[in-house]
N, C-alpha and C positions, 0 to 999 in steps of 0.2 A: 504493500500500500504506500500509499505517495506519504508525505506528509500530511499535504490538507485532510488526506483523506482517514488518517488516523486519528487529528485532530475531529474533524466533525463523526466519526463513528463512536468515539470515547465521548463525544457530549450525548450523542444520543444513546448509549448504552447509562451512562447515567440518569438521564430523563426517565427511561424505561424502570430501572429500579427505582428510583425515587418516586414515584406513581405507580409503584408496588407491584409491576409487569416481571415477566421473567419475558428478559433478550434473548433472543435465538443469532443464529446464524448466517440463517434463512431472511430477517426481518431486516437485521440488521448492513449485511454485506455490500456495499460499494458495488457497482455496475464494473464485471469483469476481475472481480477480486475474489481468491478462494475462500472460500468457505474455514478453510482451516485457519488464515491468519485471523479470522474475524473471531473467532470462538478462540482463540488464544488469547485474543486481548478481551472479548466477555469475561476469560476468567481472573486475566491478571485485575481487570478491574473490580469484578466481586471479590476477591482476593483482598484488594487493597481496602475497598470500603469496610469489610468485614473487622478488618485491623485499628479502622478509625482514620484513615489517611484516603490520601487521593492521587491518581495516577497523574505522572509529571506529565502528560499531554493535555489533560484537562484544566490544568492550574490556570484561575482566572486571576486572582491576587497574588502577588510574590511572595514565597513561604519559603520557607527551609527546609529542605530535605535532608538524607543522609549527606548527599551531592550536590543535588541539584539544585541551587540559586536562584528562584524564579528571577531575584532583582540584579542580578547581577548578567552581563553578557557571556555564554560561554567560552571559556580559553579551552587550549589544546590540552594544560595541566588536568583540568578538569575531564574534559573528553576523555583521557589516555586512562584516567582514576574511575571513569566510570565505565570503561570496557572491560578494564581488569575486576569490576565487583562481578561484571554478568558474568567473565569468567569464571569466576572461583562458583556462584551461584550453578551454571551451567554442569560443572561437573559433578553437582548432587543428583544428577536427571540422567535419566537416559537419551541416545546420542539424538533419537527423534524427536525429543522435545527440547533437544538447545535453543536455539537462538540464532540464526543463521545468519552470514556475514551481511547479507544486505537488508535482513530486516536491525542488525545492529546498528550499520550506517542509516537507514531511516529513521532508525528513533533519535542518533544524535541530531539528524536535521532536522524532526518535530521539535528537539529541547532548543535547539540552535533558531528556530523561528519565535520561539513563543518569548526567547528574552529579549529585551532590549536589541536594536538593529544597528550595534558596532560592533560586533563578532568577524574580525577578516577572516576566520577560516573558511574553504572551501569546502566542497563536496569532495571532491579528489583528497584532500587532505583528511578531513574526517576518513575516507575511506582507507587510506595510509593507516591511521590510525590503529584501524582496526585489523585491519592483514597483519601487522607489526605485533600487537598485542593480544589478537586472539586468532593465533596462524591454525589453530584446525578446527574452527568454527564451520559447521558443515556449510556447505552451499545449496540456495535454492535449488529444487527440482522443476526442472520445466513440465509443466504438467502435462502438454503434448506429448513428449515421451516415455512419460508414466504410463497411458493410455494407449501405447502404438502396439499393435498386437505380435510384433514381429520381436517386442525387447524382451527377455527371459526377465523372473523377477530376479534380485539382487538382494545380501543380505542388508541391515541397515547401516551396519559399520563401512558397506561402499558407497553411501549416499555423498558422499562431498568430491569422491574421486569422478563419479561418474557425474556429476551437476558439470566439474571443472572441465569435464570432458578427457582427462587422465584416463579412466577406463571406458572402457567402448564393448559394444556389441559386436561380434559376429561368425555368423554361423550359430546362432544358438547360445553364443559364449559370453561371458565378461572376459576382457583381457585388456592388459597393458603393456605399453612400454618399458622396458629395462636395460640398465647399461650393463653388457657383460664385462667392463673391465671395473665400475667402484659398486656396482649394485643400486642405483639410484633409478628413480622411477621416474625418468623428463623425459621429453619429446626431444632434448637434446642434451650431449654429454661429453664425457670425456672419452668414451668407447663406444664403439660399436653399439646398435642397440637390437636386441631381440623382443620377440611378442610372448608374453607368458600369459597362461591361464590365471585368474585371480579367486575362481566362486567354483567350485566342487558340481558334478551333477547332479547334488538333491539340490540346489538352486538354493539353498540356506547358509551352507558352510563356506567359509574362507579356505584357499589351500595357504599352507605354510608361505608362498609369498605374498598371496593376499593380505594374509596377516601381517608381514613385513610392509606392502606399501599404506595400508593404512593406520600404520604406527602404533598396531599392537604388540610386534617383536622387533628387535632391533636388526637393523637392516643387515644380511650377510654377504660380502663380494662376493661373487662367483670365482670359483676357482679358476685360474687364468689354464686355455689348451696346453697339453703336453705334447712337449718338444720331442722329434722324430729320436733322439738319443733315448727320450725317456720309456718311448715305445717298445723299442729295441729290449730295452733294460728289464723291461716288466715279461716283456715273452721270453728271456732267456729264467727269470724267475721260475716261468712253469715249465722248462722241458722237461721238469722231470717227470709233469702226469702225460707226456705224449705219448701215443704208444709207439713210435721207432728208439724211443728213450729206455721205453723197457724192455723190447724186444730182441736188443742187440747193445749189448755193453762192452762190447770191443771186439774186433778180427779174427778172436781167435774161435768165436761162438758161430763163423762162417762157415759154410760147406763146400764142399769142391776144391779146385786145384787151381780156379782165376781162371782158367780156360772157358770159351766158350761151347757150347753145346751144339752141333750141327745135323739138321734131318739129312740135309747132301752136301755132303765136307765141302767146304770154301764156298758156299754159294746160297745155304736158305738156313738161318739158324733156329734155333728153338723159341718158340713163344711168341713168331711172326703169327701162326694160323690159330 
């Protein structure tokens, strides 16, 4: 939701309580806006009322919050101190109900509108802000592709890889990008890059590097190709399961005189026919 549009939806989910209604989703949702961010903020605002307080986007008079200043213009100090609360908040929850990087930067630009109008920060920069200080804040899902019948589901610890476009679809698959020489998961790197599976075929589980690019295990380099010496070295390791290794342990376990065998002397030897 835009700003204006969070601002006029939090007056009117207020109004609704306050005239003793219960707000829906449905009632309430901005033209082209999901349903889910709208019942997000239904709840942080019954949340808040509940408490005795009132959500920073609705503040009509300048009050004081834990952060937030109504009378004062937002700084960047400020911004960077209130990113880091939703984070520490964010990791009580589960990863679907964080806070995602751009409904982050919209609510500083709902708090950044409602104070006083000598705030130079930008939009860009508020967004800096927040990639800086909340770097795995998942990313929105476009809901087109939530819907497209051709996408496999995905567990929800891939939601931020696949928003950013990191993971991708195909053939049925989730997969990503990897750099075979440090292990890192970009579109581009210091090595070569291969395509690895990321989501198991029960469409729920992460494999062992899915779990590395979403930063539940810690990232492991790929072992760099063995060198044609090293080859060499590992197959003279097994002669000894070959069987000409055990068949024959030296010259003397040979038969015959070295001479060849002939069906018509000097002319058709044995084991031609």
């Amino acid at each position: 939701m835009t700003p204006e549009q969070i601002v006029e939806t939090t007056n009117k989910i207020h109004q609704s309580l306050t005239q003793g209604k219960t707000p829906t989703a449905i009632d309430m949702a901005p033209m082209n806006v999901p349903f889910g961010e709208v019942q997000r903020l239904i709840d942080q605002v019954q949340e808040e009322r509940s408490q005795g307080t009132q959500t920073a986007v609705a503040v009509i008079e300048p009050q004081q919050t834990q952060l937030e200043n109504a009378a004062e213009h937002l700084t960047e100090k400020e911004a960077t101190e209130i990113v880091q609360r939703w984070v520490t908040q964010d990791d009580e929850v589960e990863i679907s109900e964080r806070r995602t990087l751009e409904e982050m930067v919209e609510e500083l630009e709902t708090i950044k509108a409602l104070r006083p109008p000598i705030s130079d920060i930008s939009a860009s920069r508020l967004k800096q802000i927040v990639q800086k200080y909340a770097p795995n804040a998942p990313r929105r899902i476009d809901d087109g592709l939530k819907s497209r019948k051709d996408v496999p589901p995905y567990p929800v610890e891939l939601a931020s890889l696949v928003a950013s476009g990191a993971a991708f679809s195909q053939d049925g698959f989730w997969l990503t990008k990897r750099c075979t020489k440090c292990g890192q998961f970009k579109t581009k790197c210091c090595g070569p890059l291969e395509t690895v599976s990321v989501v198991r075929q029960d469409e729920r589980t992460l494999t062992s590097i899915g779990r590395q690019a979403v930063g539940l295990d810690p990232i492991k380099p790929p072992k760099p190709p063995k060198t044609v010496e090293q080859i060499a070295e590992e197959r003279k390791q097994t002669w000894h399961q070959e069987s000409w290794w055990r068949d024959f342990s030296g010259t003397s376990e040979l038969q015959g005189n070295t001479s060849v065998k002939m069906l018509i002397e000097n002319f058709l030897p044995e084991g031609l026919t």
